[in-house]
N, CA, C and O atoms as a Maestro MAE file, in Angstrom:
{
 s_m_m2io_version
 :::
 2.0.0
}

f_m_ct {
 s_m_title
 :::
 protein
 m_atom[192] {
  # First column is atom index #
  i_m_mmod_type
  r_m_x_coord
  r_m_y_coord
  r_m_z_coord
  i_m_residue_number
  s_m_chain_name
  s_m_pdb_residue_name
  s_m_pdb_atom_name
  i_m_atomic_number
  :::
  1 25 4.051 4.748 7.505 1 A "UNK " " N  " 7
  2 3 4.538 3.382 7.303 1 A "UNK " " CA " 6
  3 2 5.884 3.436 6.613 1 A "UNK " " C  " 6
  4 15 6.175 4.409 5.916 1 A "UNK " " O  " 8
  5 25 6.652 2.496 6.773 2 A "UNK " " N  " 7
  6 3 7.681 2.581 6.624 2 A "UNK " " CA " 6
  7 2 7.583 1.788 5.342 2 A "UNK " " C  " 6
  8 15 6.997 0.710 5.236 2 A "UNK " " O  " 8
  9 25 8.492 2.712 3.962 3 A "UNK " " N  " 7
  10 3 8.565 1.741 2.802 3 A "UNK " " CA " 6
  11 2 9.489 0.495 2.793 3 A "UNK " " C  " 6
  12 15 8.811 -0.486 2.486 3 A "UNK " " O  " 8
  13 25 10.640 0.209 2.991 4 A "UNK " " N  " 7
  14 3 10.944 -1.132 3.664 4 A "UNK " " CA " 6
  15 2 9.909 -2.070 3.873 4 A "UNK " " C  " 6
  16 15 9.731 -3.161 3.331 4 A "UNK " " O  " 8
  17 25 9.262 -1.488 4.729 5 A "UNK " " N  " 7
  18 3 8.452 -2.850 5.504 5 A "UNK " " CA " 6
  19 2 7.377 -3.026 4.549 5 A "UNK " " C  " 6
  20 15 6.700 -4.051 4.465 5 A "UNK " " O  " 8
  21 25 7.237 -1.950 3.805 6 A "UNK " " N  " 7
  22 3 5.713 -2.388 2.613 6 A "UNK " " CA " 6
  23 2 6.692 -3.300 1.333 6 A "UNK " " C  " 6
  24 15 6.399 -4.296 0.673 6 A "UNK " " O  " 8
  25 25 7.718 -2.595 1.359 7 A "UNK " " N  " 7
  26 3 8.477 -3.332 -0.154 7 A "UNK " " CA " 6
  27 2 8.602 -5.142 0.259 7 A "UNK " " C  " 6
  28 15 8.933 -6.047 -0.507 7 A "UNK " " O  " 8
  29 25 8.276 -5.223 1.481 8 A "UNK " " N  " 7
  30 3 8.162 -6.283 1.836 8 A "UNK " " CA " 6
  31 2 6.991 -7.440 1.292 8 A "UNK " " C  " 6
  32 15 7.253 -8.576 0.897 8 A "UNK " " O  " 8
  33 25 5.792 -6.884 1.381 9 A "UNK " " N  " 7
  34 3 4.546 -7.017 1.238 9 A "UNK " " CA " 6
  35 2 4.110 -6.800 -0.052 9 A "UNK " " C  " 6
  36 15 3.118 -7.352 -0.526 9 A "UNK " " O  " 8
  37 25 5.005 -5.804 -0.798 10 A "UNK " " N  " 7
  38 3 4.160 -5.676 -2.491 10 A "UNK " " CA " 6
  39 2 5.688 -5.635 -3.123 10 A "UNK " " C  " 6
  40 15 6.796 -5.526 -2.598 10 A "UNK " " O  " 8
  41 25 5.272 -5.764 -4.396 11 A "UNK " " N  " 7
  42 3 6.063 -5.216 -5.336 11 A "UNK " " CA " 6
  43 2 6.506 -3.811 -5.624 11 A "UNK " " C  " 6
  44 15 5.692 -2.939 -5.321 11 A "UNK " " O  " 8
  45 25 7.697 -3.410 -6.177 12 A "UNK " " N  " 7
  46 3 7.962 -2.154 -6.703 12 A "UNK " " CA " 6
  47 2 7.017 -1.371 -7.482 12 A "UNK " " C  " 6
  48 15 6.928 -0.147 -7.382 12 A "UNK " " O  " 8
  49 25 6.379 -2.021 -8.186 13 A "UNK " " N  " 7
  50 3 5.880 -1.775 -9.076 13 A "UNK " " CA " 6
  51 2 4.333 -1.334 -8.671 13 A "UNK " " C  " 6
  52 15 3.762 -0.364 -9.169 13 A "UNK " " O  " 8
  53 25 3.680 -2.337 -7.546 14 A "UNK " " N  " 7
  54 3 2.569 -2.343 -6.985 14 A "UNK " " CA " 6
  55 2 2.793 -0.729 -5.854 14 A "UNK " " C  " 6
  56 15 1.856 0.029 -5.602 14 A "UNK " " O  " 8
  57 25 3.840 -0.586 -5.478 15 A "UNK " " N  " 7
  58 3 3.895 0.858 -4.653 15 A "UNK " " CA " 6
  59 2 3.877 1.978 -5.280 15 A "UNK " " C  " 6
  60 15 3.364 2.998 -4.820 15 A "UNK " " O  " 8
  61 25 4.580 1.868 -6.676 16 A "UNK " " N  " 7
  62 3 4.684 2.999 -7.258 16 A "UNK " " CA " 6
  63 2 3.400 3.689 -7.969 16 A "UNK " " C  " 6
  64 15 3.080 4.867 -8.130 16 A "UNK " " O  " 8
  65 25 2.760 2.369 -8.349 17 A "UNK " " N  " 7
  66 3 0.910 2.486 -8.632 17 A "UNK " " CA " 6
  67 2 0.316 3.085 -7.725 17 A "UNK " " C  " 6
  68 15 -0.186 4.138 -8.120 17 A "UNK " " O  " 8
  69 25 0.119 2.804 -6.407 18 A "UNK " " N  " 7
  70 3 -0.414 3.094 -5.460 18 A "UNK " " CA " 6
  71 2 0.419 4.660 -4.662 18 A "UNK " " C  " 6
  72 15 0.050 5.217 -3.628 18 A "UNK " " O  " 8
  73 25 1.351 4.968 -5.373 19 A "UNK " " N  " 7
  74 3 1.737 6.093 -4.306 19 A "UNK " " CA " 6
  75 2 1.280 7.350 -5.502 19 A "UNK " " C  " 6
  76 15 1.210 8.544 -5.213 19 A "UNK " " O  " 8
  77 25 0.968 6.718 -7.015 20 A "UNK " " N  " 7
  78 3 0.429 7.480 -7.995 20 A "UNK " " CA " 6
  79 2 -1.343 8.226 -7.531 20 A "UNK " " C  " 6
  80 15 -1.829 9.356 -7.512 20 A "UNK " " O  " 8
  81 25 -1.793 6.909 -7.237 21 A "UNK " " N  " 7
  82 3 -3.246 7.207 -6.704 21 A "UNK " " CA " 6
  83 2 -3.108 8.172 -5.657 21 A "UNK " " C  " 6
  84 15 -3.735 9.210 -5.450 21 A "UNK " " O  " 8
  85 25 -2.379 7.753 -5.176 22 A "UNK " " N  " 7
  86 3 -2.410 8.504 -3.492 22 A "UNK " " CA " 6
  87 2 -2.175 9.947 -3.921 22 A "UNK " " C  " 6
  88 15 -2.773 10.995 -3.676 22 A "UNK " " O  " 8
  89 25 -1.029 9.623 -4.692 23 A "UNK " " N  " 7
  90 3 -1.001 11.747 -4.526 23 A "UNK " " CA " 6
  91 2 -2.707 12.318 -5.489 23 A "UNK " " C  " 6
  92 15 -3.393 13.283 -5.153 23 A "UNK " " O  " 8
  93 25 -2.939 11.548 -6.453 24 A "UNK " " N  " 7
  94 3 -4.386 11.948 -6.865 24 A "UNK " " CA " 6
  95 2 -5.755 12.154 -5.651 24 A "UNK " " C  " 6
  96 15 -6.480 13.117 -5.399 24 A "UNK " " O  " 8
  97 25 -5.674 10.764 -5.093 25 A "UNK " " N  " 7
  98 3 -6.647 10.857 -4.134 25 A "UNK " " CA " 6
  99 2 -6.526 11.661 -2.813 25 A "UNK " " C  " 6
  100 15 -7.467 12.134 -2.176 25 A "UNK " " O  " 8
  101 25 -5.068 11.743 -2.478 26 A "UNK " " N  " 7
  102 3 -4.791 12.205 -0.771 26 A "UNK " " CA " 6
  103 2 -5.396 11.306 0.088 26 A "UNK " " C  " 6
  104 15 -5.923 11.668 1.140 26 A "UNK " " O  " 8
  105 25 -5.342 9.784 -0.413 27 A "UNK " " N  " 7
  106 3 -5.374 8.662 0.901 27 A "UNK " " CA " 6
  107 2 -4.580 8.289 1.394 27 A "UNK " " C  " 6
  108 15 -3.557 8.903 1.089 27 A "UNK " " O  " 8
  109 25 -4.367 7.233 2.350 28 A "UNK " " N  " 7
  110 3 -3.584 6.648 3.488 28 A "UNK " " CA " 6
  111 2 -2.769 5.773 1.718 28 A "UNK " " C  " 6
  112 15 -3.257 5.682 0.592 28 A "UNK " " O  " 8
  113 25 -1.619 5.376 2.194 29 A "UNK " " N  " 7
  114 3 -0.840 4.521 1.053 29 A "UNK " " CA " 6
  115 2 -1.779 3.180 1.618 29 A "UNK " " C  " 6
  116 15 -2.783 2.878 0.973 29 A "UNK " " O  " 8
  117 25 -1.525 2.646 2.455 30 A "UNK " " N  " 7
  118 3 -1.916 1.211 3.008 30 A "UNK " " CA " 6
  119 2 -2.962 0.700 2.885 30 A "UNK " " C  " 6
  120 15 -3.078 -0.525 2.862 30 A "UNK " " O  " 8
  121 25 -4.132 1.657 2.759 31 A "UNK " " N  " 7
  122 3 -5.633 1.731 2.371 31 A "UNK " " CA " 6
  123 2 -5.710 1.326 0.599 31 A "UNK " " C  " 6
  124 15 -6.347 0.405 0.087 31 A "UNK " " O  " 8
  125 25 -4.773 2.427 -0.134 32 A "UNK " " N  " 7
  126 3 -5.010 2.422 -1.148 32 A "UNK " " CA " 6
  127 2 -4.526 0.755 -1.736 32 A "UNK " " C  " 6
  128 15 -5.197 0.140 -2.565 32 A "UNK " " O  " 8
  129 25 -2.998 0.120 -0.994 33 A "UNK " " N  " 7
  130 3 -2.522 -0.984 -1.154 33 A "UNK " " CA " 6
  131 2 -3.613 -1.982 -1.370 33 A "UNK " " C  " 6
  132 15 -3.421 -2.752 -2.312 33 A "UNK " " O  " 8
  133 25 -4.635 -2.116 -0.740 34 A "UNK " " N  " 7
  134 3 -5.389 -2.902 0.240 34 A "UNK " " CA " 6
  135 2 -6.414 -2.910 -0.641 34 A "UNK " " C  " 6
  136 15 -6.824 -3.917 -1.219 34 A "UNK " " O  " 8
  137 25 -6.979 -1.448 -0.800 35 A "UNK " " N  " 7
  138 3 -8.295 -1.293 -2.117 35 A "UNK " " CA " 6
  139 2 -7.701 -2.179 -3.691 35 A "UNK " " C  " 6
  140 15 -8.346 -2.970 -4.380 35 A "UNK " " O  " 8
  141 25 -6.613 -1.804 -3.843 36 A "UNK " " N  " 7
  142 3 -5.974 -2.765 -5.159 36 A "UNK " " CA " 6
  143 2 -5.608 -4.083 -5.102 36 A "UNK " " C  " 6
  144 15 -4.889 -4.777 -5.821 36 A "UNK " " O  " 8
  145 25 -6.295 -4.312 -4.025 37 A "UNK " " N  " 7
  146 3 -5.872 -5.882 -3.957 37 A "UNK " " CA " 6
  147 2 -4.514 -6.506 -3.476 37 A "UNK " " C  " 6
  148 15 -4.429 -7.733 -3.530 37 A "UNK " " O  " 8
  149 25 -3.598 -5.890 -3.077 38 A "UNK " " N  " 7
  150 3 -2.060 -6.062 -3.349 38 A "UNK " " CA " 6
  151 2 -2.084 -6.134 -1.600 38 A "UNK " " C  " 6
  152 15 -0.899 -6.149 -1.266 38 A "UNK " " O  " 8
  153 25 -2.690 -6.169 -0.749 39 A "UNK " " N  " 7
  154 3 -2.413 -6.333 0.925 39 A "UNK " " CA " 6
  155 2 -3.714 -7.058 1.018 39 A "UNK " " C  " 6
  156 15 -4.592 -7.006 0.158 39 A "UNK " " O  " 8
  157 25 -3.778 -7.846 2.303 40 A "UNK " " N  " 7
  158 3 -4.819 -8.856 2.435 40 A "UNK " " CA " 6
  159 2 -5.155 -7.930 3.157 40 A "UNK " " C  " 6
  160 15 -4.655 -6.805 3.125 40 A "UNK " " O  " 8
  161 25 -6.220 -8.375 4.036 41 A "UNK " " N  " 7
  162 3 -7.017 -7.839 5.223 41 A "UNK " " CA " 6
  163 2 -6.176 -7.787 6.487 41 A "UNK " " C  " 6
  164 15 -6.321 -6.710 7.065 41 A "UNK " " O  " 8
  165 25 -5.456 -8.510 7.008 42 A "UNK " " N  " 7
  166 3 -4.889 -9.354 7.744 42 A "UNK " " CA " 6
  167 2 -3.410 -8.659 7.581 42 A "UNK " " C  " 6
  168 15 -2.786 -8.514 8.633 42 A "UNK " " O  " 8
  169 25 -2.791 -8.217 6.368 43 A "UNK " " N  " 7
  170 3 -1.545 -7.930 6.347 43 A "UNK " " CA " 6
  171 2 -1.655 -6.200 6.603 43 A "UNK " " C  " 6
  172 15 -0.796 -5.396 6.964 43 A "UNK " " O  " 8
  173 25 -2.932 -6.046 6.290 44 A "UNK " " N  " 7
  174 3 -3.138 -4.431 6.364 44 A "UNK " " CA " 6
  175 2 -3.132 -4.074 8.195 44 A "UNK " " C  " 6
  176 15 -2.556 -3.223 8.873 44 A "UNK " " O  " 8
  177 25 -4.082 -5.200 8.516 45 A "UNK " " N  " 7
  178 3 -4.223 -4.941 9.746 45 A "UNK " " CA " 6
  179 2 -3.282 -4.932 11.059 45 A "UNK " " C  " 6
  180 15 -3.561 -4.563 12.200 45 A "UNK " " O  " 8
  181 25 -1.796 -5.578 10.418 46 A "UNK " " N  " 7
  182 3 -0.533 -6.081 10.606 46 A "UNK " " CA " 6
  183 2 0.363 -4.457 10.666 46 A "UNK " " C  " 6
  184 15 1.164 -4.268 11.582 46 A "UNK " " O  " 8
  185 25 0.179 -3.660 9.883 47 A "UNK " " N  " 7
  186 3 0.328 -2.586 9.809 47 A "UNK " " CA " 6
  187 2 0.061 -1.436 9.916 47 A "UNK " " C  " 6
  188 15 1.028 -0.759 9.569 47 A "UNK " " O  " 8
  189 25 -0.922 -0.740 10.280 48 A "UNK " " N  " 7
  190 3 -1.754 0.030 10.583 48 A "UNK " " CA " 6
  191 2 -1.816 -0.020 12.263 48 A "UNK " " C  " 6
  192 15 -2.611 0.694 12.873 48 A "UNK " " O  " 8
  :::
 }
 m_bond[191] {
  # First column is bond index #
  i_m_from
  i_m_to
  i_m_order
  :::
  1 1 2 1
  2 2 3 1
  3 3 4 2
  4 3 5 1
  5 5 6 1
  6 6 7 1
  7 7 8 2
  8 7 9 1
  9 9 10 1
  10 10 11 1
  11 11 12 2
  12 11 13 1
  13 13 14 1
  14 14 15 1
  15 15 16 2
  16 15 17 1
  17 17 18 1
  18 18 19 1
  19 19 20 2
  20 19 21 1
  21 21 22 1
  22 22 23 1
  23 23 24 2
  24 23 25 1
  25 25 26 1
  26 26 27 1
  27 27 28 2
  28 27 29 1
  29 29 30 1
  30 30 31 1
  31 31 32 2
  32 31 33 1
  33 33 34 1
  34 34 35 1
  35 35 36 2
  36 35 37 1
  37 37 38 1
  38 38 39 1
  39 39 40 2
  40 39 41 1
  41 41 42 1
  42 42 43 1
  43 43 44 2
  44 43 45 1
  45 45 46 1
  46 46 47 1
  47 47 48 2
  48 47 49 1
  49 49 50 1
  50 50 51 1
  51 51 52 2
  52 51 53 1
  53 53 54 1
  54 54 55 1
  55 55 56 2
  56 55 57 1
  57 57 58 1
  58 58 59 1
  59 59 60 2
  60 59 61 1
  61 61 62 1
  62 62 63 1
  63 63 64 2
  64 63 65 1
  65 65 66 1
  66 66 67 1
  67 67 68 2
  68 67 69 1
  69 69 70 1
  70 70 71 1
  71 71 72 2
  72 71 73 1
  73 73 74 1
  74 74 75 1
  75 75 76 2
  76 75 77 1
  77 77 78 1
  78 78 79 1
  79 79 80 2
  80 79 81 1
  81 81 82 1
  82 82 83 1
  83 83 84 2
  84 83 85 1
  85 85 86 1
  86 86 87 1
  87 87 88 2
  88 87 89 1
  89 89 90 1
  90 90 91 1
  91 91 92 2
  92 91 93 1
  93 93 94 1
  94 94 95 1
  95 95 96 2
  96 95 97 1
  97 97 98 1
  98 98 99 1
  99 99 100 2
  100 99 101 1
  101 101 102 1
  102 102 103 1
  103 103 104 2
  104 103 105 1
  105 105 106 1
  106 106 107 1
  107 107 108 2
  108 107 109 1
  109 109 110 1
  110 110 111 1
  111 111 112 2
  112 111 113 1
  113 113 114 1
  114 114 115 1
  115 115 116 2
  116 115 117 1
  117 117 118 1
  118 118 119 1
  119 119 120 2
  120 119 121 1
  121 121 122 1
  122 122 123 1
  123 123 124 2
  124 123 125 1
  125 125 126 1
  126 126 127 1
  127 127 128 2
  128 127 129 1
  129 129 130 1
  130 130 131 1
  131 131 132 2
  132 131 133 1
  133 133 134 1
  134 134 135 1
  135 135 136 2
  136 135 137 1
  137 137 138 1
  138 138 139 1
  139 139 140 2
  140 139 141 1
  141 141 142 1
  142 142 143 1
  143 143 144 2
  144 143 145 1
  145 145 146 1
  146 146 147 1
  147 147 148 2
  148 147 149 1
  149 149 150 1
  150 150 151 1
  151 151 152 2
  152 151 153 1
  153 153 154 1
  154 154 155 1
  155 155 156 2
  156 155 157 1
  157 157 158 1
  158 158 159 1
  159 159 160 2
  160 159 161 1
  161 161 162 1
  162 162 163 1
  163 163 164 2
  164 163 165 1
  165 165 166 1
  166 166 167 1
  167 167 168 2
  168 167 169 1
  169 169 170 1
  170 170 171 1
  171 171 172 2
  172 171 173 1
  173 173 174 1
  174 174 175 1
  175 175 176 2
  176 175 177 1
  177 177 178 1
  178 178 179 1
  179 179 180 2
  180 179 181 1
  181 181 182 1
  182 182 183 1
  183 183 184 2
  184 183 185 1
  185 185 186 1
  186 186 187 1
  187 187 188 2
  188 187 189 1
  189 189 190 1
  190 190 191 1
  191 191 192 2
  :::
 }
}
């Protein structure tokens, strides 16, 4: 996914959280967006 198009959708602040998890967990970024509340269902599904 392209960060552009997510900086669109969240905050700076909300990516940098989530790209923290990610390197902990080794998930999808967009998943993790989505688990934190910060992407709807609908915006995830928009992307993916």
């Amino acid at each position: 996914m392209n960060t552009h198009k997510l900086l669109q959708l969240v905050t700076g602040s909300q990516l940098e959280l989530a790209q923290k998890i990610q390197r902990r967990e080794q998930g999808t970024l967009e998943i993790i967006l989505w688990r934190l509340g910060f992407l709807t269902r609908e915006q995830l599904g928009s992307i993916l």
